[in-house]
C-alpha positions as CSV (number, residue, x, y, z in Angstrom):
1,X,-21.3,-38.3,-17.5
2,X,-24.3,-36.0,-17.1
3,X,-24.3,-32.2,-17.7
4,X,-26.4,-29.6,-16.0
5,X,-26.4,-25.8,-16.9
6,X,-25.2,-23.2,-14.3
7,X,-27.9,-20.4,-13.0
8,X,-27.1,-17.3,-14.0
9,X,-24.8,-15.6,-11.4
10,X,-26.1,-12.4,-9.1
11,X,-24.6,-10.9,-6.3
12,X,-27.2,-11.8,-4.2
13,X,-27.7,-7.7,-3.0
14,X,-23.9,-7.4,-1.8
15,X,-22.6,-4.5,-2.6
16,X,-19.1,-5.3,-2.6
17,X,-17.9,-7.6,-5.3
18,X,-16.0,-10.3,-4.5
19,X,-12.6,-11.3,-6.8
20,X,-10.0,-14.0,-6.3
21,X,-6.8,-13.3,-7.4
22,X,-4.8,-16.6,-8.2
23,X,-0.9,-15.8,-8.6
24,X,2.1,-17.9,-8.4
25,X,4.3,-14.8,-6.5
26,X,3.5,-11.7,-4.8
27,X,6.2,-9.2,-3.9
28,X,7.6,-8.9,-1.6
29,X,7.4,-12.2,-0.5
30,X,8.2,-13.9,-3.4
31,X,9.3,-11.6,-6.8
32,X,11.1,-13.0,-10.2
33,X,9.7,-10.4,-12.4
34,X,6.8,-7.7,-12.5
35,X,4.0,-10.0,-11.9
36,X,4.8,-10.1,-8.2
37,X,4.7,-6.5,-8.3
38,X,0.8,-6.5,-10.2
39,X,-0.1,-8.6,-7.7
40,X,1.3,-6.8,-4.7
41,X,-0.6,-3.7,-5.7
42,X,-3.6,-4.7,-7.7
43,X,-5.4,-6.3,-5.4
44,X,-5.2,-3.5,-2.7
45,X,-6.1,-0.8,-5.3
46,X,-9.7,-2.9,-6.0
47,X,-10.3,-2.9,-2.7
48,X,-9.9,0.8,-2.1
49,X,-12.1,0.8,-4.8
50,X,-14.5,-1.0,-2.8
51,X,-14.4,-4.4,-3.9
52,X,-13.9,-7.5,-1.6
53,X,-10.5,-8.9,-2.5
54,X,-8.8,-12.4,-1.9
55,X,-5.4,-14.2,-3.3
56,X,-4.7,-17.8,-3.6
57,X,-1.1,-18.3,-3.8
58,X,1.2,-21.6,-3.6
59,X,2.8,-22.7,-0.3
60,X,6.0,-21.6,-1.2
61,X,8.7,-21.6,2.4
62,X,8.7,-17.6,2.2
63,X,4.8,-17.5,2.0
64,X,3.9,-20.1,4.4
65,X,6.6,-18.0,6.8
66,X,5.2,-14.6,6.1
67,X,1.4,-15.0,6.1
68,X,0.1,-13.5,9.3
69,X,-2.5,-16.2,11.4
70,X,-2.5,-19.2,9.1
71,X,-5.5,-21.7,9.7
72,X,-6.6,-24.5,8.0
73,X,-9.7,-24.0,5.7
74,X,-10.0,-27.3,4.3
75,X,-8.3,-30.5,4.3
76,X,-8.3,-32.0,0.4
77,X,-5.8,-35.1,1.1
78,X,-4.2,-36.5,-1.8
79,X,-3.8,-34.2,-5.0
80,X,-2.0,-33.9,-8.2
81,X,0.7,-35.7,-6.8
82,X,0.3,-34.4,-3.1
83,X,0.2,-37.1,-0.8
84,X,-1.6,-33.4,1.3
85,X,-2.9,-31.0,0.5
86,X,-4.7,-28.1,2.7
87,X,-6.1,-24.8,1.9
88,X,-4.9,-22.1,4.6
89,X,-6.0,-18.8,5.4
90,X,-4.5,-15.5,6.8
91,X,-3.5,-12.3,5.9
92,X,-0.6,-10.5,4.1
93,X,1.9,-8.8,5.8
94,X,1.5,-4.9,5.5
95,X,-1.4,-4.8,3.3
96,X,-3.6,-7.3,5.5
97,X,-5.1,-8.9,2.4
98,X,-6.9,-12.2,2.8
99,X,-5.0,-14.8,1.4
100,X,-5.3,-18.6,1.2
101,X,-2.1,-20.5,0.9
102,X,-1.9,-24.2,-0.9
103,X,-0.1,-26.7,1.6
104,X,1.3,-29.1,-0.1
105,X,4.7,-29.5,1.3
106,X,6.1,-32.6,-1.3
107,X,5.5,-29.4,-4.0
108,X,5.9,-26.1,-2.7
109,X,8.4,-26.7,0.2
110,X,11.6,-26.5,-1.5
111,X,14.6,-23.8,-2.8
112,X,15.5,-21.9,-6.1
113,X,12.8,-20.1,-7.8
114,X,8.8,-20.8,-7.9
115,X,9.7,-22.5,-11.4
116,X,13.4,-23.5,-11.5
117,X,16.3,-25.2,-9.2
118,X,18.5,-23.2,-8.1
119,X,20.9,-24.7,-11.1
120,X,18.1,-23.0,-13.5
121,X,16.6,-26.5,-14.8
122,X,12.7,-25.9,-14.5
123,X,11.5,-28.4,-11.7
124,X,10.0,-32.0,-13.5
125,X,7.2,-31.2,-11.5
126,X,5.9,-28.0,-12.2
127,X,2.6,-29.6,-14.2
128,X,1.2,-31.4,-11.0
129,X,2.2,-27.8,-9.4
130,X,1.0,-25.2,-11.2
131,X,-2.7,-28.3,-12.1
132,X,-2.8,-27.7,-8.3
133,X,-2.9,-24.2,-8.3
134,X,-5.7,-23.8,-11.1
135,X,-8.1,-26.5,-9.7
136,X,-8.0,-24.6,-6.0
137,X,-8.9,-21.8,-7.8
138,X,-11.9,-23.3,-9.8
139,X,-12.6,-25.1,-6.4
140,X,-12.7,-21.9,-4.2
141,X,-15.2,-20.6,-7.0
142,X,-17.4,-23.4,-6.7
143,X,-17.8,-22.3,-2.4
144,X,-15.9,-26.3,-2.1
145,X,-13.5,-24.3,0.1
146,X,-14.6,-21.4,2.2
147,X,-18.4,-21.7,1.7
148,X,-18.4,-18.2,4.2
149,X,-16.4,-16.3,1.0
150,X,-17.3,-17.5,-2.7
151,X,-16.0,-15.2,-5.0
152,X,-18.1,-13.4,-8.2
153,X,-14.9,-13.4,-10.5
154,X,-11.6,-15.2,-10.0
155,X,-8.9,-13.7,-11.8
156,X,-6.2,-15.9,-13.0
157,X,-2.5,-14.4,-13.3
158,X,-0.3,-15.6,-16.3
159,X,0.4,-19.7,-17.3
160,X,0.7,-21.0,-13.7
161,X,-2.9,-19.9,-12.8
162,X,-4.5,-20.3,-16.1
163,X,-6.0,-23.9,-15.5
164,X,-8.2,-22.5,-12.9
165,X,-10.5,-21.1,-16.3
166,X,-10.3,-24.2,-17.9
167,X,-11.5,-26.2,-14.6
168,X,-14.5,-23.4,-13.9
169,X,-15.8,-24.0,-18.1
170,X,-15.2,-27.6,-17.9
171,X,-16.4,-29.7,-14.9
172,X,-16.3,-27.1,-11.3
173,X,-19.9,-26.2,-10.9
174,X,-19.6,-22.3,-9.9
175,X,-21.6,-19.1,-11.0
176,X,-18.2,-17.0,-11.1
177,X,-16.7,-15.6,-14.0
178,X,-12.8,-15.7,-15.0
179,X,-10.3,-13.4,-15.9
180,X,-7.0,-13.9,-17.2
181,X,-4.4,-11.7,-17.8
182,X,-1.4,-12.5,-19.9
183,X,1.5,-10.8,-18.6
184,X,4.2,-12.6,-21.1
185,X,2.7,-14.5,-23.7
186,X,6.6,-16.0,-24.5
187,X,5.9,-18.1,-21.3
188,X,3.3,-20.2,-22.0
189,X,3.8,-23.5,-19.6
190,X,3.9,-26.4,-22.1
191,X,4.3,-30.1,-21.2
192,X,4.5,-33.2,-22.7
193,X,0.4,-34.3,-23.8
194,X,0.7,-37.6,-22.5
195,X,1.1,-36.0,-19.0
196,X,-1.9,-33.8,-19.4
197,X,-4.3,-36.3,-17.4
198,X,-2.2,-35.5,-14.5
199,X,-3.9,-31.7,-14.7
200,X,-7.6,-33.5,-13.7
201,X,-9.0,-32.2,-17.0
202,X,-11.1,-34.3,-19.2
203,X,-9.4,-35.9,-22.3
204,X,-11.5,-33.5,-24.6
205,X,-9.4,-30.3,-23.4
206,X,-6.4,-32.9,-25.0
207,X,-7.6,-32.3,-28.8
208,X,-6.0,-29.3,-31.1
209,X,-9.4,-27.8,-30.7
210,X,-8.7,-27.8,-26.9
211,X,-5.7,-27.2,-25.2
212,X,-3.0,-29.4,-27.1
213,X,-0.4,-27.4,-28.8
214,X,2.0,-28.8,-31.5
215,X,2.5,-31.9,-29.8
216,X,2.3,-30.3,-26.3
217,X,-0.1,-29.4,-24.0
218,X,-0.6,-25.7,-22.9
219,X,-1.5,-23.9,-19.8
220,X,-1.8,-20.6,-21.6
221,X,-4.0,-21.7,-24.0
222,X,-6.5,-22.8,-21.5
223,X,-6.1,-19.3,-19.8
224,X,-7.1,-18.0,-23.5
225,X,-9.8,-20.2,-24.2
226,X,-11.8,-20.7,-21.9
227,X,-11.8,-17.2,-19.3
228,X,-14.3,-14.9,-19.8
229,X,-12.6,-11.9,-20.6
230,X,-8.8,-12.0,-21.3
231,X,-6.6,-9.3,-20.4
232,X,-3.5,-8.0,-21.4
233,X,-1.2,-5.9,-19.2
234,X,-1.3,-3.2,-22.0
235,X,-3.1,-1.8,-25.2
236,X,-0.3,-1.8,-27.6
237,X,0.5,-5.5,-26.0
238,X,-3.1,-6.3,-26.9
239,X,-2.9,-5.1,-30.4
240,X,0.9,-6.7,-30.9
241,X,0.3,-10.6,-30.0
242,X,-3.0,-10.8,-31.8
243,X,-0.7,-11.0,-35.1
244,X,2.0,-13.0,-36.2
245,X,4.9,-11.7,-35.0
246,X,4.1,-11.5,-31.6
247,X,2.0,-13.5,-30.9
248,X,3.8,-16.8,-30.5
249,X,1.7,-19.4,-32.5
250,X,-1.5,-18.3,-30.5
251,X,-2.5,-15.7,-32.2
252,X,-5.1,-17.1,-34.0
253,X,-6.8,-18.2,-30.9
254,X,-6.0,-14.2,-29.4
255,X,-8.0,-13.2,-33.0
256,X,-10.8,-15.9,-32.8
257,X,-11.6,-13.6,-29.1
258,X,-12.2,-11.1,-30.7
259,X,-13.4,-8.2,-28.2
260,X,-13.1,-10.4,-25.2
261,X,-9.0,-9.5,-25.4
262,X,-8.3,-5.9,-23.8
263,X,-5.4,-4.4,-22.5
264,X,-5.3,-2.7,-19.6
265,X,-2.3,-1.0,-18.5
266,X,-0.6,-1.7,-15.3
267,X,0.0,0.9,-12.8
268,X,2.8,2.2,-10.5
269,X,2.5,0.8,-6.9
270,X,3.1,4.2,-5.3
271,X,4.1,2.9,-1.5
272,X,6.8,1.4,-3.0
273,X,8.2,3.6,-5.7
274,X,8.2,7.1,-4.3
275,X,11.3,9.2,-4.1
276,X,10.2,11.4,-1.6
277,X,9.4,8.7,0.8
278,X,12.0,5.7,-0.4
279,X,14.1,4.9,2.7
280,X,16.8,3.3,0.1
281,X,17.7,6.3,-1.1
282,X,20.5,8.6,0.0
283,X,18.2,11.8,-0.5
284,X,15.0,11.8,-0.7
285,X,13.4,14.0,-3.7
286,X,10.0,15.5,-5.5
287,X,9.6,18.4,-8.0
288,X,9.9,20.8,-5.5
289,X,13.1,20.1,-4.4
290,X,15.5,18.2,-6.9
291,X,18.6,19.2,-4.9
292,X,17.9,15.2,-3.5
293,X,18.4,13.9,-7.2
294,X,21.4,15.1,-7.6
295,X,22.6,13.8,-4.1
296,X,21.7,10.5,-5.4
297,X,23.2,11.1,-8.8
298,X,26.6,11.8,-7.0
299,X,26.2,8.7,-4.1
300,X,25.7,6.7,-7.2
301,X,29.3,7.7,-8.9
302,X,31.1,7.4,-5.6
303,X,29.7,4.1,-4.6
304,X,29.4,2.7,-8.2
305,X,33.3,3.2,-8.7
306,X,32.7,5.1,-11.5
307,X,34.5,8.8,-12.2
308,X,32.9,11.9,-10.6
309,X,32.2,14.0,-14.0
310,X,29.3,15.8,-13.6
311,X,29.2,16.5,-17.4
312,X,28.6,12.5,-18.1
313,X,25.6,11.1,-19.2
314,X,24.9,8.1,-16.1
315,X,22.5,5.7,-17.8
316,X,21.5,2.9,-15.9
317,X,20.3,-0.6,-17.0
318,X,18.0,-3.1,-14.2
319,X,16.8,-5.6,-16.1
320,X,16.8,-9.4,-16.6
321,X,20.0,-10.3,-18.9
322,X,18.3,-11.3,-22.0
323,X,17.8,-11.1,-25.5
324,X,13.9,-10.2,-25.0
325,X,14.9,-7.1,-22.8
326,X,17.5,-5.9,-25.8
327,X,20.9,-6.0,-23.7
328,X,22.8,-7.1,-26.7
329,X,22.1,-3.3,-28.2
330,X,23.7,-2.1,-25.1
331,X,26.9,-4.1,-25.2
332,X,26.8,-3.3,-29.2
333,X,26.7,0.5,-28.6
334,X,28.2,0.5,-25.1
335,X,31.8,1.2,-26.4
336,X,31.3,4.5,-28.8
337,X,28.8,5.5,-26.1
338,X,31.2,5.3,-23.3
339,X,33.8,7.5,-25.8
340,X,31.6,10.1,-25.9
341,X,31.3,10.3,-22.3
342,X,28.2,8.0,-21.1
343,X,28.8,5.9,-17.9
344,X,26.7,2.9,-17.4
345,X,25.7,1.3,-14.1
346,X,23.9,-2.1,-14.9
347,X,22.3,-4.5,-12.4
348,X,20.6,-7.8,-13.6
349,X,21.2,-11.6,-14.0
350,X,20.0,-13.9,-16.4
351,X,21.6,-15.2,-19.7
352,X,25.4,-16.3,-19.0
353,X,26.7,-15.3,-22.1
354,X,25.5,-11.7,-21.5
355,X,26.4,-11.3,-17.9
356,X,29.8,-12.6,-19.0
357,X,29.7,-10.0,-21.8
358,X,29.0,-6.8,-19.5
359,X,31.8,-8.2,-16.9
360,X,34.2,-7.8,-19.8
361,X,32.9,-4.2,-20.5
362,X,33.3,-3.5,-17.2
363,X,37.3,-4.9,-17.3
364,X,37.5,-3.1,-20.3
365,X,36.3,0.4,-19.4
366,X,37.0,0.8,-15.3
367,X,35.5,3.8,-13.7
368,X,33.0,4.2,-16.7
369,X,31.0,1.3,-16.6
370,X,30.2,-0.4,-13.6
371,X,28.0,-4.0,-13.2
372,X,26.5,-5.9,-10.6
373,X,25.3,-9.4,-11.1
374,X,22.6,-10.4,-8.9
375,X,19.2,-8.6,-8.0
376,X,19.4,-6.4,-4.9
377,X,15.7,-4.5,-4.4
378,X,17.4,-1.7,-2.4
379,X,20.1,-1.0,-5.0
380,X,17.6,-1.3,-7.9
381,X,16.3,2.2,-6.0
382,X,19.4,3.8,-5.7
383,X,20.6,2.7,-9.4
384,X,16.6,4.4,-10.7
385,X,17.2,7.6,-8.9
386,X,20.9,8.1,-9.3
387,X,21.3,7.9,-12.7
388,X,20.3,10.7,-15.4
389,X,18.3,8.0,-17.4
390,X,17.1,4.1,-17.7
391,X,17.6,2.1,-20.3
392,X,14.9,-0.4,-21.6
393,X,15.6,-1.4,-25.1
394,X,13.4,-4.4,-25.3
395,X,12.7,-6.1,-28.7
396,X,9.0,-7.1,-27.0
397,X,7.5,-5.8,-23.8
398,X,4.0,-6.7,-22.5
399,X,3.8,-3.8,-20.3
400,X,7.3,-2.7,-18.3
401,X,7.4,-1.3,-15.0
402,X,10.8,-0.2,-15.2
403,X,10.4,2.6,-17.4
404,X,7.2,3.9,-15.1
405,X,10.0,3.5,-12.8
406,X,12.5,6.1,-14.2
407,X,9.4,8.5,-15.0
408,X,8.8,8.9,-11.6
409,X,11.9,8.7,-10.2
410,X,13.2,11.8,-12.8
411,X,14.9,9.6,-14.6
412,X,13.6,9.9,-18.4
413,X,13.6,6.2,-20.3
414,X,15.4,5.1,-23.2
415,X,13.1,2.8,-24.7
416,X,12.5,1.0,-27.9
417,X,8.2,1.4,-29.5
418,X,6.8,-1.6,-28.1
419,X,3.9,-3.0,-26.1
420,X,3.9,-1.0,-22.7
421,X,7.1,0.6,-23.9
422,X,5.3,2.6,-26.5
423,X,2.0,2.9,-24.1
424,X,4.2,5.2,-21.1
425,X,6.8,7.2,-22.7
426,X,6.1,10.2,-25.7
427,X,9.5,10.8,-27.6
428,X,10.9,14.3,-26.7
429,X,8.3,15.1,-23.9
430,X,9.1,12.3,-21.2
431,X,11.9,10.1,-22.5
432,X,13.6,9.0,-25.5
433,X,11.6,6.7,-27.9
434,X,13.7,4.7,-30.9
435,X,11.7,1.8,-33.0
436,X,14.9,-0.1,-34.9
437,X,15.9,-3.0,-33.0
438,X,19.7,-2.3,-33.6
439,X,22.7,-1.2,-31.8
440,X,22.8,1.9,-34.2
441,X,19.4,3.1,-33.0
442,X,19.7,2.3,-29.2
443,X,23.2,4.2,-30.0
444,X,21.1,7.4,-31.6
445,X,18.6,7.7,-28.7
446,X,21.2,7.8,-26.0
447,X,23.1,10.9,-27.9
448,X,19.8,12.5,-28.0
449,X,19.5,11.6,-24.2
450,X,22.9,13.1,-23.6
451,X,22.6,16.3,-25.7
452,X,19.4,17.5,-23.8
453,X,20.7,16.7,-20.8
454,X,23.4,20.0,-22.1
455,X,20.3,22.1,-21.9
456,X,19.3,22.1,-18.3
457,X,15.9,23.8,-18.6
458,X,14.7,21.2,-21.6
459,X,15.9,18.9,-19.0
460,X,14.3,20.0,-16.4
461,X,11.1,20.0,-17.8
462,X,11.2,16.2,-19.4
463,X,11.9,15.2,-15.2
464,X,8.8,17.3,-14.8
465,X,6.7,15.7,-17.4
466,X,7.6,12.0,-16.6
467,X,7.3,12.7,-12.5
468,X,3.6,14.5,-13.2
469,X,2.5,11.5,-15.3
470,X,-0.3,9.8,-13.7
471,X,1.0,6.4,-13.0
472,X,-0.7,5.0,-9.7
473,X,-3.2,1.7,-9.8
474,X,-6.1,4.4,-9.6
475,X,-7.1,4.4,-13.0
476,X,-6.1,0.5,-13.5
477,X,-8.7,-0.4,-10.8
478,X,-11.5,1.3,-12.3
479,X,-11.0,-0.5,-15.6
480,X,-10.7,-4.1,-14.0
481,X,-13.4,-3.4,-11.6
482,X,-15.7,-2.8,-14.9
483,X,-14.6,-5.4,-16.9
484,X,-15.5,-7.9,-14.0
485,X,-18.8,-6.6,-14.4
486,X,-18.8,-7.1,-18.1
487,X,-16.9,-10.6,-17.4
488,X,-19.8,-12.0,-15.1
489,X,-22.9,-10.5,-17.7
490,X,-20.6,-12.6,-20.6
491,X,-20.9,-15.3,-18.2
492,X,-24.7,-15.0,-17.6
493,X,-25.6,-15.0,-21.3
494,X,-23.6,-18.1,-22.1
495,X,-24.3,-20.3,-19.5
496,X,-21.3,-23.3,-19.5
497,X,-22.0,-27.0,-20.0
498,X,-20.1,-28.3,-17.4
499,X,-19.4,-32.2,-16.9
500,X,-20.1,-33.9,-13.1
């Protein structure tokens, strides 16, 4: 092979700079966890900000159905397993983004979840998939696609994007610079390293010192190599998997970044998550008039099934059922809780064992503990604002939206000191902060919880703290917006090697 060096890049006078987000789901047309949220409002915040912004997502069936005026951009023909594959173009519902959609029907058009059947067995796929996505990503950064749009900085979202930063340093000639933002480092995409040629990446990303990972070969690591600048979704998250603990066997390549690893934290998406404009709700509500929240409070009870006791604390729980998010503290402490009065509303699937464990709570304590199983967007709302607070005990959490949730919703979090956790709530001013990963210390913090809520003025001014916080995208799209600058000088100084 023969290697050329890259020019340096330039924005060729344009004021506007031009960023390519590359996502597996955007809410709300397709949603598993918070990235589809970042994604839904990220983007729109950098362009009120002034830049020109783009997203690449996979031709799921709800995406191909819900992108407004698809064309065809280019046709690629066979692909990673594709017998098809096209690059479309149109625009997002409401926000009337620019989007481009992958085609590929033989991997996109199908049920269950972006990664799993609908049984929960991850497709035997997902490597030719999720290769697809990345190299449409490098290939739109080389001006391969839409020659009329090449963008300054693609910015790669979490495992399933991550390849797009390896095929930009390796072998796609293109000026742009990457980004990639780790939104949970515990999902890192591995695969069996004899399958890695399927990805289109040359067999020197297959060596330890490339992207093979104890036997297996990793997406996020190529996300951590070989962007630019790597992000995290917040500063304690940053700090946390750049040592041992956390950091999931990469965190010696997160140290060997050095300053190239930031965190940024993610912001509120405030069309969504407003209570004085929510349409779910069954009153709507601000600091100026509260009277709503307590409507809510009381809709909750009555339609929850539980008693009407306006002296119990309501905590509510919308989470995924797992160990990672702390729900076996709950269950632990559920039962002395609910004796001294707390009622518990809980929506959220996930781990078997555990949605069978909270059933059995519920069977065991009617009309003080009520569960849903499932994940219904419009009751999420309701369950935010009618309760008194939300609980988020998580043992790790890159950043957590559902706290920012309860803080503006006047609904102060219970949360254990971690990552985003420990970034968005201050003990005793807007929520209830514990650092013990045990049942006893979720336990502790909820009788705190309870006993303010006794002293209606204290209360009334933690709801006022947590709904004043600023929490919109504002401030989270300055920060990116100047680290794509940094991102693209990094990339001017060290120009890439890159194979044709």
């Amino acid at each position: 092979m023969s290697a050329r060096l890259l020019p340096r890049p330039a924005l060729g006078g344009r004021a506007a700079l031009r960023v390519l987000h590359v996502a597996a789901e955007v809410y709300p047309l397709v949603k598993t966890g918070g990235l589809a949220d970042v994604v839904a409002a990220l983007p729109p915040a950098l362009a009120a900000a002034g830049a020109d912004v783009r997203l690449l997502l996979p031709g799921l069936p709800s995406i191909i159905e819900a992108v407004q005026g698809l064309r065809a951009v280019l046709d690629i023909g066979p692909c990673c397993g594709a017998l098809r594959v096209r690059v479309l173009a149109g625009r997002l519902p409401g926000a009337g983004l620019p989007v481009y959609v992958i085609e590929a029907p033989q991997l996109w058009q199908r049920g269950g979840s972006p990664y799993q059947a609908s049984d929960g067995s991850e497709w035997p796929d997902n490597l030719q998939r999720f290769s697809l996505l990345g190299l449409i990503g490098a290939r739109l950064a080389s001006g391969e696609v839409d020659p009329d749009w090449v963008p300054d900085v693609v910015h790669a979202h979490d495992w399933h994007a991550a390849l797009a930063c390896a095929h930009m340093a390796e072998h796609v000639p293109t000026r742009a610079a990457s980004v990639y933002t780790v939104h949970n480092l515990a999902f890192q995409g591995l695969f069996p390293l004899p399958d890695a040629w399927q990805t289109g990446l040359g067999s020197r990303c297959f060596s330890p010192a490339g992207l093979e990972f104890h036997g297996q070969f990793s997406f996020m690591k190529a996300g951590l190599k070989f962007a630019d600048k790597v992000t995290t979704v917040s500063p304690t998250y940053a700090r946390e998997i750049a040592g041992h603990e956390h950091g999931c066997g990469l965190d010696g390549v997160i140290r060997g970044r050095g300053g190239d690893v930031v965190g940024i934290l993610n912001g509120l998406d405030e069309a969504v998550w407003s209570p004085a404009r929510d349409a779910a709700l069954d009153a709507r509500y601000d600091l100026g008039r509260m009277a709503g929240k307590t409507a809510c409070r009381q809709a909750l009870q009555r339609t929850a099934g539980l008693a009407v006791d306006d002296r119990a604390l309501v905590l509510t729980v919308v989470s995924r059922l797992t160990a990672q998010k702390g729900l076996d503290l709950v269950l632990s402490a559920l039962p002395a809780l609910v004796a001294a009065g707390v009622q518990f509303v809980v929506q959220g699937t996930g781990d078997p064992a555990l949605e069978a464990a909270f059933r059995m709570a519920q069977q065991a304590h009617p009309g003080r503990v009520a569960v849903h199983i499932g994940y219904d967007e419009a009751r999420a709302h309701q369950l935010i604002a009618g309760a008194d607070v939300i609980a988020v005990p998580s043992r790790f959490e890159p950043c957590g939206l559902t706290q920012m949730y309860g803080l503006r919703y006047g609904t102060p979090p219970v949360v254990r000191r971690c990552g985003g956790l420990a970034d968005t709530v201050d003990d005793g001013v807007t929520g209830f902060v514990f650092d013990a990963a045990t049942p006893a210390a979720f336990e502790q913090a909820v009788r705190r919880a309870a006993a303010l809520r006794a002293d209606a003025p204290r209360w009334a001014a933690m709801q006022a703290a947590g709904m004043d916080r600023p929490l919109s995208w504002e401030g989270p799209a300055r920060a990116y917006l100047a680290l794509y600058v940094e991102a693209i000088e990094a990339r001017a100084q060290r120009p890439r090697r890159v194979l044709v």
